[in-house]
N, C-alpha and C positions, 0 to 999 in steps of 0.2 A: 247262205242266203235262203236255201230252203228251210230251215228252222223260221226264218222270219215271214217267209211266203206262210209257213204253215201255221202259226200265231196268227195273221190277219188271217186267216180263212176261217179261225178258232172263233175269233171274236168275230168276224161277220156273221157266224151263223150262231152265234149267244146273240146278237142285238137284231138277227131274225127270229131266232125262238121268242124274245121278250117282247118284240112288236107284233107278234103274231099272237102271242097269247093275253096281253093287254085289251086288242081290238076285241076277241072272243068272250073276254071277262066283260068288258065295254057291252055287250049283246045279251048277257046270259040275266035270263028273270031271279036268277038266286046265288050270292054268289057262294062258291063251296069253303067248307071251313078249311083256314089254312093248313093246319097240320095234314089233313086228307091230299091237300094241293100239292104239296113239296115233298119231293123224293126225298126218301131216307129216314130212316128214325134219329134221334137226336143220338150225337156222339157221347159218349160216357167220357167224366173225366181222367185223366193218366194218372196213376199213381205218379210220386213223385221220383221213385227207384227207374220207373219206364222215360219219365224225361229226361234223369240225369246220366241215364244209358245213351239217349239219343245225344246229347248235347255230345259226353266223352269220341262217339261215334264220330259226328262231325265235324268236334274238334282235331279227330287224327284225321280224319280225312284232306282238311282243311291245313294237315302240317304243324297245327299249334302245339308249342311246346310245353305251353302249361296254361292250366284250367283252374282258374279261382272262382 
């Protein structure tokens, strides 16, 4: 139950940040360029050797017996 207490508190406070920062953008004489707005730089994409590591990963995790 506390996993799920701690998911609604997650998402309470994303749909406070987003209503918070909507009204602010809603004020501002300029609005700023996105890329500068959003955390993070853009993710690069996985070789195809790094996905198929991750999938075998999760397929044993997961118990499976076999990976086609």
């Amino acid at each position: 139950m506390q996993g799920a207490r701690d998911r609604l508190q997650r998402e309470q406070r994303d749909r406070s940040w987003l209503a918070w920062h909507v009204a602010a953008l809603m004020r501002a004489d300029q609005i700023p360029d996105f890329t500068q707005f959003v955390e993070g730089a853009a993710a690069k994409p996985q070789p195809p050797e790094v996905q198929k590591a991750m999938v075998l990963a999760l397929a044993r995790a997961w118990g499976a017996d076999e990976v086609t």
